[in-house]
Each structure stands twice: as structure tokens, then as C-alpha cells.
C-alpha positions as CSV (number, residue, x, y, z in Angstrom):
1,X,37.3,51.9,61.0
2,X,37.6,52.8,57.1
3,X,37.0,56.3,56.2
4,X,33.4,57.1,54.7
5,X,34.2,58.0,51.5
6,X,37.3,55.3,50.7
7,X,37.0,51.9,48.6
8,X,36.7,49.8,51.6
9,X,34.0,51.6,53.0
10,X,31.6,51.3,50.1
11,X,32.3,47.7,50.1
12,X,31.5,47.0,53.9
13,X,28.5,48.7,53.4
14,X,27.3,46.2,50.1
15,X,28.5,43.5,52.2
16,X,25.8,44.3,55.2
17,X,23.2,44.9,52.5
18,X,24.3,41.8,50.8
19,X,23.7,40.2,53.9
20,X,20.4,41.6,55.1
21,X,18.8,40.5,52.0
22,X,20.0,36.6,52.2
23,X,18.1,37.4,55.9
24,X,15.1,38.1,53.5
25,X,15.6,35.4,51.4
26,X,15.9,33.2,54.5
27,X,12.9,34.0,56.1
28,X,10.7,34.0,52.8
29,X,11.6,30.2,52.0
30,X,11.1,29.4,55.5
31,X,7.9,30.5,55.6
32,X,7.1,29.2,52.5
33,X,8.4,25.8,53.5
34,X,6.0,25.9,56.5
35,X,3.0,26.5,54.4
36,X,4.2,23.7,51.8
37,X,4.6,21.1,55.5
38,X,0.7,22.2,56.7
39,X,-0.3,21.2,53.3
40,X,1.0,18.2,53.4
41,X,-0.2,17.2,56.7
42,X,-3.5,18.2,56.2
43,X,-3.9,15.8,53.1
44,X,-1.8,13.2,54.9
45,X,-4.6,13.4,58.4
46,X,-7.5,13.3,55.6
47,X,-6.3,10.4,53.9
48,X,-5.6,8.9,57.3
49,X,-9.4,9.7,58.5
50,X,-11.1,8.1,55.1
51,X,-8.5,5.2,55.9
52,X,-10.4,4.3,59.2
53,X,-13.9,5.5,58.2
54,X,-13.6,3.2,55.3
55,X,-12.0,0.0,57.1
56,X,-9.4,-0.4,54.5
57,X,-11.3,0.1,51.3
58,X,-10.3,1.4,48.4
59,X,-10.4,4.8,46.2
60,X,-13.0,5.4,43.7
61,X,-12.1,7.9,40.9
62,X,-14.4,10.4,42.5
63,X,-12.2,11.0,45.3
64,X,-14.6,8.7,47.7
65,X,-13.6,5.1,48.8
66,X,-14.5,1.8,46.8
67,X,-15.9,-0.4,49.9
68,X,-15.0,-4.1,49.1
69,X,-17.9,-6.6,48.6
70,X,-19.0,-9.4,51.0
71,X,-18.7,-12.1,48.0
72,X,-14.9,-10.4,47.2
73,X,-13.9,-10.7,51.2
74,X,-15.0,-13.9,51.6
75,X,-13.1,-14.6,48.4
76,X,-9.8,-13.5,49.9
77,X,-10.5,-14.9,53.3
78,X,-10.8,-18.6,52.2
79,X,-7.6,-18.6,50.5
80,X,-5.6,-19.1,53.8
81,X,-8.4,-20.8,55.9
82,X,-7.2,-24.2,56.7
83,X,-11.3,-25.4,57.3
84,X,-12.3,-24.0,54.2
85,X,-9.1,-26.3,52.7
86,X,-10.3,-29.2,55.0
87,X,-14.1,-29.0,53.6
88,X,-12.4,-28.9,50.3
89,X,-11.2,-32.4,50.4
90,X,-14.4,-33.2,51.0
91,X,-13.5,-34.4,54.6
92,X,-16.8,-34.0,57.4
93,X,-16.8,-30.4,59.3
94,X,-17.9,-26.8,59.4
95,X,-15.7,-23.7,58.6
96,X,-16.6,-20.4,59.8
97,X,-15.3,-16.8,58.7
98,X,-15.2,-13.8,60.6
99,X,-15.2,-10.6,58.1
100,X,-14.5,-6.9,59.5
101,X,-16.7,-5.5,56.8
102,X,-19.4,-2.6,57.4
103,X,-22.9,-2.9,56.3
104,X,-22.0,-0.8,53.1
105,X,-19.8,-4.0,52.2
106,X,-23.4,-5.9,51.8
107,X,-25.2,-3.9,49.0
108,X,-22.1,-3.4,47.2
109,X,-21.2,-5.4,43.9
110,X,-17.3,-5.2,42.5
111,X,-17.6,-3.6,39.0
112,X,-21.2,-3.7,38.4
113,X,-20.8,-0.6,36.5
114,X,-24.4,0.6,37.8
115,X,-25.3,3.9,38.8
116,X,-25.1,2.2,42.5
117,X,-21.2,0.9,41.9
118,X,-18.4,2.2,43.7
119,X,-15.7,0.7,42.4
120,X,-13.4,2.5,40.1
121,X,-15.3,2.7,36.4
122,X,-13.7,1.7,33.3
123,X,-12.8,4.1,30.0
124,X,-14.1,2.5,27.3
125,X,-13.0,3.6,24.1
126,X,-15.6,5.6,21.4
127,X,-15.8,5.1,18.3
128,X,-18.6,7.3,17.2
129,X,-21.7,5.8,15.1
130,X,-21.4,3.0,13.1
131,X,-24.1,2.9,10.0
132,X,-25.4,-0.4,8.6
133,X,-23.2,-2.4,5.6
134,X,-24.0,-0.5,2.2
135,X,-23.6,-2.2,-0.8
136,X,-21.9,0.0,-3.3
137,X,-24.1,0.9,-6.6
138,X,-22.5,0.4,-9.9
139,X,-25.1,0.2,-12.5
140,X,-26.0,4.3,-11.8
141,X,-22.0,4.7,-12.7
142,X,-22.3,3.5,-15.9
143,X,-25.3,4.7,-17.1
144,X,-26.3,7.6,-19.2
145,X,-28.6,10.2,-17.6
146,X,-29.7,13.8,-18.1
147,X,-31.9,16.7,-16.2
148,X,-35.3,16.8,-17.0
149,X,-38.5,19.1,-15.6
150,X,-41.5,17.8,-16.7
151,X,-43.1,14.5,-14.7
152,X,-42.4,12.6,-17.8
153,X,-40.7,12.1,-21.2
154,X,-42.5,11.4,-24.5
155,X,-40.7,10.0,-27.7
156,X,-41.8,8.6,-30.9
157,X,-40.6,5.1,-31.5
158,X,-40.0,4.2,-35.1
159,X,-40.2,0.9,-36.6
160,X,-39.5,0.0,-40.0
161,X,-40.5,-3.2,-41.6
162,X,-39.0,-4.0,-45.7
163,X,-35.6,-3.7,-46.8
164,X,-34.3,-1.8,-50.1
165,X,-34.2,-4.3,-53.3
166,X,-33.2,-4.0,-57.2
167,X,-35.8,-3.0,-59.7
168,X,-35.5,-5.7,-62.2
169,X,-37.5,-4.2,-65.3
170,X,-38.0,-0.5,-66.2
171,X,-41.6,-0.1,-65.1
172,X,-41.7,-2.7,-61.8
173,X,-42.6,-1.3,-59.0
174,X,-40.0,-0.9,-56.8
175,X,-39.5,-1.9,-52.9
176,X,-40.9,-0.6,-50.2
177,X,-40.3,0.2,-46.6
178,X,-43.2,0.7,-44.3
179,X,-42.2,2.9,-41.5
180,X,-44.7,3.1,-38.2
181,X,-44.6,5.0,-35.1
182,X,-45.6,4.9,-31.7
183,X,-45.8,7.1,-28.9
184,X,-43.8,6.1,-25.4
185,X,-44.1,7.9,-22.8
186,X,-41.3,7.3,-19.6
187,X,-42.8,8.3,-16.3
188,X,-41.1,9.8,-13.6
189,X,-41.5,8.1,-10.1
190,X,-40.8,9.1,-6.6
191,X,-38.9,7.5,-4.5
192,X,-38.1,8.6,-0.8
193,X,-37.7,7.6,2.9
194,X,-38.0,9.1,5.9
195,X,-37.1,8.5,9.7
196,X,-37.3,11.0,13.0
197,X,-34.7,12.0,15.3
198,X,-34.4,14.3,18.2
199,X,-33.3,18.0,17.9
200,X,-31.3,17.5,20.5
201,X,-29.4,14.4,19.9
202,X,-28.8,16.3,16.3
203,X,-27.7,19.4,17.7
204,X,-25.3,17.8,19.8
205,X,-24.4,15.4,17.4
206,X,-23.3,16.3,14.5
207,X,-21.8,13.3,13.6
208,X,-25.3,11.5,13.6
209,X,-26.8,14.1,11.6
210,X,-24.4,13.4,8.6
211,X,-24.6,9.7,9.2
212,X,-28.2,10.0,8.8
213,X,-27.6,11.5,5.7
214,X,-25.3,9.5,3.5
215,X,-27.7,6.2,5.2
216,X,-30.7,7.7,3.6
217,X,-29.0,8.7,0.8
218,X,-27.5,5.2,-0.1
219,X,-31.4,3.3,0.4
220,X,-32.9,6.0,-2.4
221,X,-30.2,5.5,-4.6
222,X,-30.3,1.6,-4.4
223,X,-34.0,1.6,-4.8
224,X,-33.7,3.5,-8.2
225,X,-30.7,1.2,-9.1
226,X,-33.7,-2.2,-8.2
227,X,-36.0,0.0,-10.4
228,X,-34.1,0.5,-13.0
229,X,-34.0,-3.0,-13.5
230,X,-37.2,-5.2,-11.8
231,X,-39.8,-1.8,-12.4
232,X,-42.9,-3.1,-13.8
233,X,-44.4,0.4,-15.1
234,X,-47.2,0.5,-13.0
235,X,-48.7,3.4,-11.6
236,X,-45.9,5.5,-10.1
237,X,-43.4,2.8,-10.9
238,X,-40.5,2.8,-13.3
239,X,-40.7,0.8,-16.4
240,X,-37.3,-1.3,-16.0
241,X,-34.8,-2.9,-18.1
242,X,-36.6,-6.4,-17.7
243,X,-40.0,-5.2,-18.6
244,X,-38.3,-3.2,-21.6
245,X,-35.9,-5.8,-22.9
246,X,-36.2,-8.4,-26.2
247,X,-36.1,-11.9,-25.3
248,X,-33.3,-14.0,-26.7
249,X,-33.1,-17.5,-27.0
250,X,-29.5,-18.9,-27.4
251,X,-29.6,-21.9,-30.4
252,X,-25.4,-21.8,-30.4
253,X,-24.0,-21.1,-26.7
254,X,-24.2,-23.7,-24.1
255,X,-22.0,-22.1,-21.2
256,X,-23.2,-19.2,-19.5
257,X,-19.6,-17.2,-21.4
258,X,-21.3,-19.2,-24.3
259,X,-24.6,-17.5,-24.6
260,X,-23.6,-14.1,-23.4
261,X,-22.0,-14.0,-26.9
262,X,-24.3,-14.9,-28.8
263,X,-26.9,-12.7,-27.3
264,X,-23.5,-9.3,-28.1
265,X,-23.1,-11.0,-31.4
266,X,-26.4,-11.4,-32.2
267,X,-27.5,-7.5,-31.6
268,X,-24.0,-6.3,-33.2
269,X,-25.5,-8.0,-36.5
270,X,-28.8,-6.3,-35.5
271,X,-26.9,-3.3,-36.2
272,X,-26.9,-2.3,-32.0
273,X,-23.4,-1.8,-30.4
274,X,-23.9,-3.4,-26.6
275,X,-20.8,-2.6,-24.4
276,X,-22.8,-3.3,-21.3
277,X,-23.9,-7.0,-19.7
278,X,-25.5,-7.1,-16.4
279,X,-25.7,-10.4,-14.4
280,X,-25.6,-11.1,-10.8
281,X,-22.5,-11.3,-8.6
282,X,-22.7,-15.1,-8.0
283,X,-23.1,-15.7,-12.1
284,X,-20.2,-13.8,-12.3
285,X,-18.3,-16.0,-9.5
286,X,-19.6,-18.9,-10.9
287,X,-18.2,-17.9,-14.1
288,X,-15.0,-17.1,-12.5
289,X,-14.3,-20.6,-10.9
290,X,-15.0,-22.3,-14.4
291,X,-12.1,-25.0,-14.4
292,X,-10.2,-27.3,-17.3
293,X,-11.8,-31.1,-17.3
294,X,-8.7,-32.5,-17.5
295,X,-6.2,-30.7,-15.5
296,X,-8.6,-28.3,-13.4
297,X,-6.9,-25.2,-14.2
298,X,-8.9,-21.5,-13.8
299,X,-9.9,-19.8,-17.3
300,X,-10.9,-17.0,-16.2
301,X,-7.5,-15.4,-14.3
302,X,-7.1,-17.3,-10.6
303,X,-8.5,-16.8,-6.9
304,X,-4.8,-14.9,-6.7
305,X,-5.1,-12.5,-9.6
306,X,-8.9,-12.7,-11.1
307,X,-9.6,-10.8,-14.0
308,X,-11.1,-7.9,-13.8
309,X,-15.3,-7.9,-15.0
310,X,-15.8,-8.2,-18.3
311,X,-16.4,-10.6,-21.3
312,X,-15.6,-10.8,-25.0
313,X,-14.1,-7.2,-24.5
314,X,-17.5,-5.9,-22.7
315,X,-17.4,-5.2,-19.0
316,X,-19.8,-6.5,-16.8
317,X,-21.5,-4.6,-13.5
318,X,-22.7,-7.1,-11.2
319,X,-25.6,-6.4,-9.0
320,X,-28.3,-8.4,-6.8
321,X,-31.1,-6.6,-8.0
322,X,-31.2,-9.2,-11.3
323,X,-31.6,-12.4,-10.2
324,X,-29.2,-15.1,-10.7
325,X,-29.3,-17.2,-13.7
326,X,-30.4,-13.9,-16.1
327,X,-28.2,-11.9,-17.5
328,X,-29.2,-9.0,-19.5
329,X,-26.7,-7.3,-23.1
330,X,-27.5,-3.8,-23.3
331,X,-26.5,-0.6,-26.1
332,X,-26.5,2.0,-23.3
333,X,-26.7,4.2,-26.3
334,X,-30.6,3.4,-26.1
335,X,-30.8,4.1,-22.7
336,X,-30.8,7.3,-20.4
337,X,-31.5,7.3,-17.1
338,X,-33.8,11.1,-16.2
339,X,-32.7,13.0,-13.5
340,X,-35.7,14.7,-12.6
341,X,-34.6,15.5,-8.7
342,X,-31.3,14.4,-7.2
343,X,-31.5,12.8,-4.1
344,X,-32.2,15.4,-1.5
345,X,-32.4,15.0,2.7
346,X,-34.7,17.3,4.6
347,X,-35.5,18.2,8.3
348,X,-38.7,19.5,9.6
349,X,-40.4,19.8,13.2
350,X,-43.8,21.1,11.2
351,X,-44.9,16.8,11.2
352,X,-47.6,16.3,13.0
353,X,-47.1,17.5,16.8
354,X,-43.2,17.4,16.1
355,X,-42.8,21.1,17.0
356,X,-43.9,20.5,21.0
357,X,-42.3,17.4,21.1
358,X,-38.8,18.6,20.1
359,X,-38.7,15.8,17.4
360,X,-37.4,16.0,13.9
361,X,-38.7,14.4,10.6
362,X,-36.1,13.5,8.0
363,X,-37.3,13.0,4.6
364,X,-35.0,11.3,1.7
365,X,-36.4,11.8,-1.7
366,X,-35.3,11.8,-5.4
367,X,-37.0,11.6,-8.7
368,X,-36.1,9.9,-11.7
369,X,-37.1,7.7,-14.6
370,X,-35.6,5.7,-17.5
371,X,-36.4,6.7,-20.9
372,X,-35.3,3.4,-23.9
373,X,-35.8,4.8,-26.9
374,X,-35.3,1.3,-28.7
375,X,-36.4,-2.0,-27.2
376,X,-33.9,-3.9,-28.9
377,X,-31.1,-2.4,-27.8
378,X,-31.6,-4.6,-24.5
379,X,-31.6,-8.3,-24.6
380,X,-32.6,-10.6,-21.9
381,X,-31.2,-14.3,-21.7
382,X,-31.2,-17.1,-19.5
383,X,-28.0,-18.5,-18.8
384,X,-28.8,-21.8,-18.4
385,X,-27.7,-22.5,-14.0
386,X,-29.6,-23.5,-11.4
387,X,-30.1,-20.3,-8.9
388,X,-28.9,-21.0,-5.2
């Protein structure tokens, strides 16, 4: 036996500690192993007990089973039924299936996807909302515009007929110039929109709300663009570029390209300096496929690499709201468009019995009119094609 105090003893005694604690160790992972075993089985006997209950049916993702149809059995039963195969070659008999099905089998459907389905459902992808097609709006880009605050804009139009001459004697009476005035006055119209929505489906969905938005947003903004062009000037109406515009007759072009130049010449000698022509899309793809007689070759660029919008060095913005086969030459100088109230979107519940019915009004709205303070700075022409 080693002395109590020596070397030896000291490390006998860490040994048998040493050793009672693997004992420890022992005991804790067997215990823990037991628990991990009674898990096990327990899920195993569930499994085995919604197995039988079932018949053989499958798992939904709820955790429940998926019982198998009585169209989907019968299905998988014919394919090794040798009457079934008999009856198929349309030979004289009877074949008769016996199914081990429970009545759940009979009122269920295999992916439904009802309320009442109890096969496994699908995950089908979201996309979030999709808003209608928007054309884009060009002629507002190009346009001149400033702020205004009054519900209209008045200018004095001056028109001056005579031209300066030589006095040929001392004594004649020299040339005159008779200059007349008259008062226009551009009125500014309203233009809005509005559609309702729940405060709920907003709240939740903010997504929607901003969809909403930029929708309403885009119809204002293309009505003021039709406006600008097709408004008659009647009572709350814009007076448009159509209503406003000079006539021109071409006597010189023939081709659409043609008269388009006369119509820029022809108000450059007026002393006007158009750098704006506004046609429809198709006139401008008709234009675009123009071909040589003889060897059928694209002047204007190619389908490949077509040239960008413009002609004799003014560009063109295309738009539907002019109808094909006009074309209108403008000195945007002349022109401004007034930006009385940007376009604005507003929510309410104060519309009617909104407020107990947890509905939402959405109003759009803008203001704006178009103030030309000289008629001839716009000519309309007709470019001579058949409209589809």
C-alpha cells in the first residue's frame, strides 16, 4: 500500500476519481439513450396506428392522411386485371373489382385543391400584382410647361397686317402697318379618376396601395397628353393643338416625308422655328418600311438598326392620341403647357357611408391647361394615306 503523502498515492487516488466520473458519464448517456429509444418508438407505434386507420393512404402536409379516391383505385386496379384486359379487346364478358377502400375513399377527389381536398396542396409561386399595360407618354417630355394659380391664363394676341416699303418722293406718305389685338384666354380643366378599395386589403397590402397609385397616376397623365391634342375648348375642356393649329395644304410634297417638309419649310420662311412633328406610331412605321422601286432597299435605316425618330433634322414623338394620316409641325416656342396641380392621389373613408363600411375612396386628380400664344406656330397637314 503506497504511503499517504508519496507520488503514487496521489495518483491512485486521481485514478479512482478518474474512474467514478466515466461511471457518471456512463450512466448519463445511458439514460439519455433510453429517452432518445422511447421517442422513437412512440413515433414509430403512431405512425403504425395512422397506417391501419388509414388502409394504406397517404400523408397530407397537415400531418393527417391523404385517403386515395375511388376513380384513382380503380385506376390502379385495372392495370393488372386480366378481365378488364379481356373487355378491352372488345371480346363478350363482365369484369368485376373488389376495392379495400373506406367510405372516406368515396367523397374524396385527388388534387381538387378545394377546401374539402386531402391530398397534399401545391406551392404555387407569387408574384405580387400585376397592373394593366401602360403606354408610355412622350409628348408631356417634350413640352414646355410652367406653374400657374389662377383657373386660367389671359394673353393678348397680336397680329400685324402691312410690311415696311420705300418712300419714293419727299412728301408721300409712307407705309403702314396695322397692328390688332385680341384677347385669349387658356382655361384650366380638371381631370381626375377615382376607384375604392378596402382599408384592409390596403393596410395589409402595401404593395397594392402603390400600384394603385402609379395606375391612377398614368390614366390622368394620358388624358391631359389626348387633351392636349383632340380638346375641343368647350366648357371645362382644353383647347388642343388641333383646334389651335393653321391648316396647311401641301402644293410640292407628295410622300408623307414629302409634305412634312414643306409644312417645317414653309413656317421656317414664316419666320417660326418648328423642332417638333407629331404623327401617329403606324405613320411613322409606315414611313419606316418605305422601300427603293427597283431594288427594294429600306431608306429609312433597316428592321435591324432603324433610325431613331426624326425627320429633316426634327424629331418626331409618336402617339395614338392623333389619328393616323395627320401629322401636325409645331414651334414649341409658342406653346406651354400650365401646371396648375400636379397629379395628386388621395384616400378618404368620409364618401358616402365609407367610414362603417371600412371602404376607401381613391381620388386621382390634376389640373392643367395649354396656353399658344401664336396660332401659326402649329401646322396641321394631311399626309396623304389611307388610315387602317
Amino acid at each position: 500500500m503506497p504511503q499517504e503523502d508519496s507520488p503514487i498515492a496521489r495518483e491512485y487516488r486521481q485514478v479512482q476519481a478518474d474512474l467514478k466520473q466515466v461511471g457518471v458519464d456512463l450512466k448519463a448517456y445511458s439514460n439519455k439513450t433510453k429517452e432518445q429509444i422511447d421517442e422513437v418508438n412512440a413515433r414509430v407505434q403512431a405512425v403504425e396506428q395512422l397506417v391501419v386507420k388509414g388502409g394504406g393512404a397517404g400523408f397530407s402536409a397537415a400531418g393527417g392522411l391523404s385517403v386515395q379516391s375511388i376513380g384513382s383505385r380503380v385506376l390502379d386496379e385495372i392495370d393488372g386485371n386480366s378481365a378488364y384486359a379481356s373487355l378491352k379487346d372488345w371480346n363478350v364478358g363482365t369484369c368485376r373489382m373488389k376495392l379495400d377502400a373506406p367510405i372516406r375513399a368515396a367523397l374524396t377527389n385527388d388534387g381538387a385543391g378545394t377546401s374539402s381536398d386531402s391530398s397534399v396542396p401545391s406551392q404555387p409561386e407569387r408574384r405580387g400584382f400585376v397592373t394593366p399595360v401602360q403606354r408610355p407618354l412622350r409628348l408631356l417630355d417634350v413640352l414646355p410647361s410652367r406653374p400657374v394659380t389662377a383657373d386660367a391664363s389671359e394673353y393678348v394676341q397680336l397680329t400685324a397686317t402691312g410690311d415696311a416699303s420705300e418712300q419714293d418722293l419727299e412728301g408721300d406718305e409712307k407705309a403702314e402697318i396695322d397692328v390688332d389685338g385680341t384677347l385669349v384666354r387658356a382655361e384650366i380643366a380638371t381631370i381626375a379618376a377615382h376607384t375604392t378599395a378596402s382599408s384592409q386589403v390596403l393596410g395589409d397590402h402595401a404593395a397594392l396601395r402603390s400600384a394603385i397609385d402609379g395606375m391612377i397616376r398614368n390614366k390622368l397623365l394620358s388624358r391631359l397628353e389626348h387633351q392636349l391634342i383632340n380638346g375641343t375648348g368647350a366648357q371645362g375642356k382644353i383647347k388642343g393643338f388641333l383646334a389651335l393649329a393653321t391648316a396647311f395644304t401641301p402644293v410640292i410634297g407628295a410622300t408623307p416625308a414629302d409634305r412634312i417638309g414643306e409644312s417645317l419649310v414653309t413656317q421656317l420662311d414664316s419666320g417660326y422655328q418648328p423642332n417638333l412633328v407629331i404623327m401617329n406610331p403606324l405613320d411613322w412605321f409606315r414611313l419606316q418600311i418605305t422601300k427603293t422601286a427597283t431594288e427594294e432597299e429600306y431608306l429609312f435605316g433597316s428592321p435591324t438598326m432603324p433610325l431613331p425618330p426624326a425627320l429633316w433634322n426634327t424629331p418626331i414623338v409618336t402617339t395614338p392620341s392623333i389619328a393616323q394620316g395627320t401629322a401636325l409641325t409645331v414651334d414649341t416656342s409658342f406653346t406651354t403647357v400650365l401646371d396648375r396641380q400636379t397629379p395628386s392621389v388621395m384616400l378618404s373613408n368620409s364618401h358616402k357611408d365609407y367610414f362603417t363600411r371600412n371602404l376607401v375612396a381613391i381620388l386621382g386628380e390634376l389640373r392643367a391647361g395649354l396656353e399658344v400664344l401664336d396660332t401659326g406656330a402649329i401646322y396641321e397637314l394631311d399626309l396623304g394615306v389611307t388610315s387602317n
